[in-house]
VOPAGU-2260 file (C-alpha; in pm, 1 decimal, decimal comma):
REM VOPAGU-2260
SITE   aa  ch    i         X         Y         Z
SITE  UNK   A    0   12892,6    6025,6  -11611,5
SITE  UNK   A    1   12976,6    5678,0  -11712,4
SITE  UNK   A    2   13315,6    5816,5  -11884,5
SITE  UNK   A    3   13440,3    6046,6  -11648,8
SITE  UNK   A    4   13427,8    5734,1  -11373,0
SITE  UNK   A    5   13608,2    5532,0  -11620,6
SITE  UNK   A    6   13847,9    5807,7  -11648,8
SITE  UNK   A    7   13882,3    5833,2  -11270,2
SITE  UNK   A    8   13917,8    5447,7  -11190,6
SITE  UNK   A    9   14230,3    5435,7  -11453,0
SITE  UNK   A   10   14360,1    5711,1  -11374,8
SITE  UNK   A   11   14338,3    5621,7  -10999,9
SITE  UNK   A   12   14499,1    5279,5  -11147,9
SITE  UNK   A   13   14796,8    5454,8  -11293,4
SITE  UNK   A   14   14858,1    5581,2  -10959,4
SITE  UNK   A   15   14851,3    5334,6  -10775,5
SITE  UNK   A   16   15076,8    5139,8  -11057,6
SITE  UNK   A   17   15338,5    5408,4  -11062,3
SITE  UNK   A   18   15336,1    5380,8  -10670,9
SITE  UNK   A   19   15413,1    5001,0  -10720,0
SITE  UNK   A   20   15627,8    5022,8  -10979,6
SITE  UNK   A   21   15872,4    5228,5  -10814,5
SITE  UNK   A   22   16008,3    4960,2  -10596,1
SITE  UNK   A   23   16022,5    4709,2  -10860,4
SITE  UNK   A   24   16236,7    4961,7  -11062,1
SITE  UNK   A   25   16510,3    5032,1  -10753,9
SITE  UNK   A   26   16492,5    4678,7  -10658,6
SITE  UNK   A   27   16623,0    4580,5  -11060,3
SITE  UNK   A   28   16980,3    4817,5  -10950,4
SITE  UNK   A   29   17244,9    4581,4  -10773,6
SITE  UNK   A   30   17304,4    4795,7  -10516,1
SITE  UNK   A   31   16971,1    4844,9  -10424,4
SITE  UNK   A   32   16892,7    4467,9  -10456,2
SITE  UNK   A   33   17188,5    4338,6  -10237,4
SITE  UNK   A   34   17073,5    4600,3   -9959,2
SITE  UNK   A   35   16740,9    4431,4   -9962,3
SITE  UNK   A   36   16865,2    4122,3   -9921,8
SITE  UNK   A   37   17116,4    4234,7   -9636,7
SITE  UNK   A   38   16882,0    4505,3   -9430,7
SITE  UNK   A   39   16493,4    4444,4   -9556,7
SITE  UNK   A   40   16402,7    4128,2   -9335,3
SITE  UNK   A   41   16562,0    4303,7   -9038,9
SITE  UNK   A   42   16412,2    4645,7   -9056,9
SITE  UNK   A   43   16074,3    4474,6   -9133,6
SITE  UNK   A   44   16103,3    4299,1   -8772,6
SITE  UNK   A   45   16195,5    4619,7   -8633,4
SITE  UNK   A   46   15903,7    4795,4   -8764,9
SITE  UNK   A   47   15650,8    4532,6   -8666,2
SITE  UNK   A   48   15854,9    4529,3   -8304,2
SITE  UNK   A   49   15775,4    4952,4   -8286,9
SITE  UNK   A   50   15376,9    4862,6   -8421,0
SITE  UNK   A   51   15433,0    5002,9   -8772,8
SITE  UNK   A   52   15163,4    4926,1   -9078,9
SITE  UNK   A   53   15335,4    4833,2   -9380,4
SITE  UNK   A   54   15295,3    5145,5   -9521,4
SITE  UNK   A   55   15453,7    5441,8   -9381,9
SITE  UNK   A   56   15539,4    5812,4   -9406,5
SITE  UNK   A   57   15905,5    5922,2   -9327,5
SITE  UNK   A   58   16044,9    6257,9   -9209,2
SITE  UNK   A   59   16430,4    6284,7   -9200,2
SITE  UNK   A   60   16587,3    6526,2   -8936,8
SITE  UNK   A   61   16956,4    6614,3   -8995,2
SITE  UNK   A   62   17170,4    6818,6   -8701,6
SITE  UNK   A   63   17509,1    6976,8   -8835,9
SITE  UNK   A   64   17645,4    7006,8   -8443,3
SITE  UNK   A   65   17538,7    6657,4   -8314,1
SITE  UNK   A   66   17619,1    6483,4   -8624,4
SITE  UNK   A   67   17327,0    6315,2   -8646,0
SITE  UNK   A   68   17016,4    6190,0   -8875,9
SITE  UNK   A   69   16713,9    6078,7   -8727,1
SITE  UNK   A   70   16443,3    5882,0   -8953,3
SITE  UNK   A   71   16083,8    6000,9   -8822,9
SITE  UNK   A   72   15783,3    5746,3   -8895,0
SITE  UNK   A   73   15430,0    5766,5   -8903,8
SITE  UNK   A   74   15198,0    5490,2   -9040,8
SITE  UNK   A   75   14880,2    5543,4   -9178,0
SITE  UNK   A   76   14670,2    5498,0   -8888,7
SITE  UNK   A   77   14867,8    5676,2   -8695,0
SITE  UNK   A   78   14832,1    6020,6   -8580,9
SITE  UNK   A   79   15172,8    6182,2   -8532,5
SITE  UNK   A   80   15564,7    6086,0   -8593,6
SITE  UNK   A   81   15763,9    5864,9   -8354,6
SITE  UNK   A   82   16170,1    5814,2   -8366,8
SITE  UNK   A   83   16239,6    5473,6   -8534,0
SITE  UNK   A   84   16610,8    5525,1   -8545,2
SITE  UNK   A   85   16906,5    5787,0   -8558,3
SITE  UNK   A   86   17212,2    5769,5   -8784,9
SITE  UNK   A   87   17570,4    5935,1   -8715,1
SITE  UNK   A   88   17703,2    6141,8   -8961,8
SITE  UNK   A   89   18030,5    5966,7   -9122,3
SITE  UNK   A   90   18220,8    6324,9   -9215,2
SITE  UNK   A   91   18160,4    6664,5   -9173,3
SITE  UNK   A   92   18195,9    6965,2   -9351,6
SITE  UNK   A   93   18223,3    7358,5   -9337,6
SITE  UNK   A   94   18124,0    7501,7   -9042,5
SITE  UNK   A   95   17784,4    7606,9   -8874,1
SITE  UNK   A   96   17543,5    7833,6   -9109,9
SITE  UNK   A   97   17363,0    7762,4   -9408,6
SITE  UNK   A   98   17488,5    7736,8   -9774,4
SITE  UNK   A   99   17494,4    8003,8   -9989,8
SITE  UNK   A  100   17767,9    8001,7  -10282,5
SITE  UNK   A  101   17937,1    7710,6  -10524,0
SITE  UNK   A  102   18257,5    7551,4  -10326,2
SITE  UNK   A  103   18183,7    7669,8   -9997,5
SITE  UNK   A  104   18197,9    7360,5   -9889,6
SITE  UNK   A  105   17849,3    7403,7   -9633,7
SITE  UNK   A  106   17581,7    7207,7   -9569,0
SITE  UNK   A  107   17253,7    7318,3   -9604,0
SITE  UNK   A  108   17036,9    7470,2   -9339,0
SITE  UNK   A  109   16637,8    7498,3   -9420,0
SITE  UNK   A  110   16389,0    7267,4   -9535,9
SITE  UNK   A  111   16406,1    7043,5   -9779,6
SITE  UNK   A  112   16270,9    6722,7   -9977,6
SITE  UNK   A  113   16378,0    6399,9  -10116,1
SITE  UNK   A  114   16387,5    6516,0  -10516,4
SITE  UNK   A  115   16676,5    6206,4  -10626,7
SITE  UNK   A  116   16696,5    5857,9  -10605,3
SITE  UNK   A  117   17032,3    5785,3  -10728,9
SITE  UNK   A  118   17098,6    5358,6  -10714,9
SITE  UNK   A  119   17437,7    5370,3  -10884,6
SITE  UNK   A  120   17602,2    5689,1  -10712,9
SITE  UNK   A  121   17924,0    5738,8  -10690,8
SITE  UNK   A  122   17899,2    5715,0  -10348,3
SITE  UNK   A  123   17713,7    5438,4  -10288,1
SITE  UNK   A  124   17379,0    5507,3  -10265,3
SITE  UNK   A  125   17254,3    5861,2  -10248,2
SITE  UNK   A  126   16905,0    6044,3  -10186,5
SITE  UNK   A  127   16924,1    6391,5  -10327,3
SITE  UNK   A  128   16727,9    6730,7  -10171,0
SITE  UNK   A  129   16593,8    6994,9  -10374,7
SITE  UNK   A  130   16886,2    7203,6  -10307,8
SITE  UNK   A  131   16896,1    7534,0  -10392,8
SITE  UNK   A  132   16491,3    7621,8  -10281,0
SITE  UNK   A  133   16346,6    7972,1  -10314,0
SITE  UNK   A  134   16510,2    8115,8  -10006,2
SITE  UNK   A  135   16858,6    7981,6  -10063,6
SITE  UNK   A  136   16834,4    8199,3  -10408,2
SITE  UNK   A  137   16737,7    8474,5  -10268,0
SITE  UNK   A  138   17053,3    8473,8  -10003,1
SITE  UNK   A  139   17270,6    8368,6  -10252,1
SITE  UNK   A  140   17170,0    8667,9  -10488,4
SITE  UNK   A  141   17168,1    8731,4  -10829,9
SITE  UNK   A  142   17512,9    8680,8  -11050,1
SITE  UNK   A  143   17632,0    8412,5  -10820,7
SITE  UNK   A  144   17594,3    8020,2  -10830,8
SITE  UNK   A  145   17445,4    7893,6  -10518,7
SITE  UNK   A  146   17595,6    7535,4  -10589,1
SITE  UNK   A  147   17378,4    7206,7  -10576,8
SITE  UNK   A  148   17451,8    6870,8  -10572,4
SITE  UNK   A  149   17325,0    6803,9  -10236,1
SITE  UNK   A  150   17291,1    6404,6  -10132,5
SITE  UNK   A  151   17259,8    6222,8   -9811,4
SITE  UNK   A  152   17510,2    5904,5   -9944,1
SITE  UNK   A  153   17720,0    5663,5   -9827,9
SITE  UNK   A  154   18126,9    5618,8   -9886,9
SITE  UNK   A  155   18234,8    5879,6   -9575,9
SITE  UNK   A  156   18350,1    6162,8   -9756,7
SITE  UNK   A  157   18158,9    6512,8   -9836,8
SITE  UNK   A  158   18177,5    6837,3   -9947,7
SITE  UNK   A  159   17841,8    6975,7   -9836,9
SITE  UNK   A  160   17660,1    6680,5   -9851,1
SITE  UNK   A  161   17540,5    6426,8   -9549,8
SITE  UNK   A  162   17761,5    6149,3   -9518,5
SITE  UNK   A  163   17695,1    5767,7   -9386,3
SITE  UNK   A  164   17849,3    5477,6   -9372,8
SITE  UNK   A  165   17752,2    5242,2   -9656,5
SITE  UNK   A  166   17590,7    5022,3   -9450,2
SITE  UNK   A  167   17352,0    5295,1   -9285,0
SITE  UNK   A  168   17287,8    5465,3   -9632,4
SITE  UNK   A  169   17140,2    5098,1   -9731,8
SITE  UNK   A  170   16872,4    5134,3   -9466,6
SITE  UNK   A  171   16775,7    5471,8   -9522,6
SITE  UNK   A  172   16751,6    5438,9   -9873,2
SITE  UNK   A  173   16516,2    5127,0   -9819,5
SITE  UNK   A  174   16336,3    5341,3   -9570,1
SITE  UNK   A  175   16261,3    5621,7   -9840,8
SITE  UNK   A  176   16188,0    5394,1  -10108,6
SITE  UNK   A  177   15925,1    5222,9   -9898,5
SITE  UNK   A  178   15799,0    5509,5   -9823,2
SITE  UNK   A  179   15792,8    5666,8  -10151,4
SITE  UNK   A  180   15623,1    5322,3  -10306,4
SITE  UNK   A  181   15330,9    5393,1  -10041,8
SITE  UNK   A  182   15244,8    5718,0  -10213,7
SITE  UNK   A  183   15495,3    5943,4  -10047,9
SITE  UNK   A  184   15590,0    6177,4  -10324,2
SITE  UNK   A  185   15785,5    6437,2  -10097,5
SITE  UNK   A  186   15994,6    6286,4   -9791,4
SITE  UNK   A  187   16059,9    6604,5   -9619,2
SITE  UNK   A  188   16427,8    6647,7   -9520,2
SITE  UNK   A  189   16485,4    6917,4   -9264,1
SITE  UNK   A  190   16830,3    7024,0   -9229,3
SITE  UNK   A  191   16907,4    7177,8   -8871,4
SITE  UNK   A  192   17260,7    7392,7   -8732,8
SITE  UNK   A  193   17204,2    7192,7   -8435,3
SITE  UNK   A  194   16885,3    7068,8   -8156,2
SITE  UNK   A  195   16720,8    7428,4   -8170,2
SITE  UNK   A  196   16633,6    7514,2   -7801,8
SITE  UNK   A  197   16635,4    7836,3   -7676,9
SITE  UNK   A  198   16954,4    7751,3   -7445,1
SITE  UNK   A  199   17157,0    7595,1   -7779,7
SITE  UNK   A  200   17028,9    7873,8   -8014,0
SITE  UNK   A  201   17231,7    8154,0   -7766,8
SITE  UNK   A  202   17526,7    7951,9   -7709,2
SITE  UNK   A  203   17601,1    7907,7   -8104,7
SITE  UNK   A  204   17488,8    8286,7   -8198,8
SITE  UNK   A  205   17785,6    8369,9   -7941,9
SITE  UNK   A  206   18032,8    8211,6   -8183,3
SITE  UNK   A  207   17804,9    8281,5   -8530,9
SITE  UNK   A  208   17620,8    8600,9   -8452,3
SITE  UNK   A  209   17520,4    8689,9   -8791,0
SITE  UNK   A  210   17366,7    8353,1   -8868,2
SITE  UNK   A  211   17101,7    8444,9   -8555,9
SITE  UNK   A  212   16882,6    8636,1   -8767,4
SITE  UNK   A  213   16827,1    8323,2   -8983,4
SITE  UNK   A  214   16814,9    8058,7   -8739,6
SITE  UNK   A  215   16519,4    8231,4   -8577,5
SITE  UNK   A  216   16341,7    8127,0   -8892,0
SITE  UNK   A  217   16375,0    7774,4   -8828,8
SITE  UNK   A  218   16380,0    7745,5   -8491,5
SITE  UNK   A  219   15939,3    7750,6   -8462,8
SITE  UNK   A  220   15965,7    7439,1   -8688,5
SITE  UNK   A  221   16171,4    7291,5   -8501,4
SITE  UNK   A  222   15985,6    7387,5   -8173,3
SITE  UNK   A  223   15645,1    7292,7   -8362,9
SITE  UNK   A  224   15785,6    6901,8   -8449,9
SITE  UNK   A  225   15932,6    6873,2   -8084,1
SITE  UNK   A  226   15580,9    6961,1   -7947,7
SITE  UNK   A  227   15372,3    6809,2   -8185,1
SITE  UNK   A  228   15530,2    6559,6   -8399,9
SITE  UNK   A  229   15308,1    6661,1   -8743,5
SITE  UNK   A  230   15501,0    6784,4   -9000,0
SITE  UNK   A  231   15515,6    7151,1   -8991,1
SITE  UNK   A  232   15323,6    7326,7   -9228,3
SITE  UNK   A  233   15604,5    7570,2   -9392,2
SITE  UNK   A  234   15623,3    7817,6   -9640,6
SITE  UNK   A  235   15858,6    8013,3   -9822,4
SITE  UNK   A  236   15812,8    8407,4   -9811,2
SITE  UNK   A  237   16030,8    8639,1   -9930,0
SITE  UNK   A  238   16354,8    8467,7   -9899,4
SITE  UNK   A  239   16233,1    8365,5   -9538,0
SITE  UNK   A  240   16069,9    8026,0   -9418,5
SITE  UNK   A  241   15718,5    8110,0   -9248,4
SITE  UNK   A  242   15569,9    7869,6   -9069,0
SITE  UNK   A  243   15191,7    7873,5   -9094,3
């Protein structure tokens, strides 16, 4: 009995080490270092200002149509999500409808988490998604490349990707390393066509009518955060996201 608490307390140790340790590694890139020193003491006042703990969760909401990110927050003692800020989207590309082959030039649609932390990008900074999941293989079939790749960065250009300026990459990126030195291991990032209401999701099937089939499959999600502000619990079934 004796052993196996050992076993849990260092274990529990290397944890909460690795948790540490990941801000001390960013923090050692230049990039990431100077953005500290520009952006940390002033998003720290604006957390405190909007009664955030010091440790936080983060949900990241993209819209293709608006052109806009918004950073969700949620501290520990806190129940739900609020909006601590929303980004504009520094360059667009491809058109409305999700991704499905190598060079099409789209962003994704679906749901998504944080899977890179890239402090010497090419384009600044960049967080990458798990791009390609289950259900973008399964519309991009077998025998063809679905592409990948897939970063929100800074620099204002894209092919696919979510663009920022450099300056509102550096906050972001502080915002998901924070987050992800609390114990956040997966920073959702939920990439939308557009603000899914009923009223929005007939006026774009008009002009994309075979993307309506899909969009219905992220619209509840959508629907569920706007109502509740938890994270939605979703699933991927059969090349379709389910949420539970």
């Amino acid at each position: 009995m004796k052993s196996t608490f050992l076993t849990l307390l260092l274990s529990i140790s290397i944890m909460v080490n690795a948790q540490t340790n990941f801000k001390a590694t960013q923090i050692k890139f230049d990039r990431v270092n100077k953005a500290y020193k520009e952006k940390w003491a002033l998003l720290q006042q604006e957390l405190k200002d909007k009664k955030y703990d010091r440790n936080f969760s983060i949900i990241i909401n993209a819209y293709k149509q608006e052109g806009k990110l918004e950073v969700w927050l949620k501290s520990d003692l806190q129940k739900t999500f609020s909006l601590f800020k929303t980004y504009n989207f520094c360059a667009h590309s491809g058109t409305l409808g999700p991704k499905i082959l190598d060079g099409d030039g789209q962003t994704p649609e679906g749901f998504y988490y944080i899977s890179v932390f890239n402090p010497m990008s090419n384009f600044h900074l960049s967080l990458g998604i798990n791009y390609p999941n289950a259900v973008d293989l399964i519309r991009t079939g077998s025998g063809r490349k679905p592409g990948g790749d897939i970063y929100i960065h800074g620099n204002c250009v894209t092919i696919g990707c979510i663009p920022l300026t450099d300056d509102k990459i550096n906050e972001v990126y502080i915002l998901a390393v924070e987050a992800r030195n609390s114990g956040q291991n997966k920073i959702p990032v939920n990439i939308y066509p557009f603000k899914m209401t009923n009223e929005n999701c007939k006026k774009y099937s008009i002009q994309f009518p075979n993307q309506l089939s899909f969009w219905k499959t992220l619209q509840p999600a959508y629907l569920s955060f706007e109502k509740n502000k938890t994270l939605p619990n979703i699933t991927q079934v059969k090349g379709n996201y389910i949420l539970r």
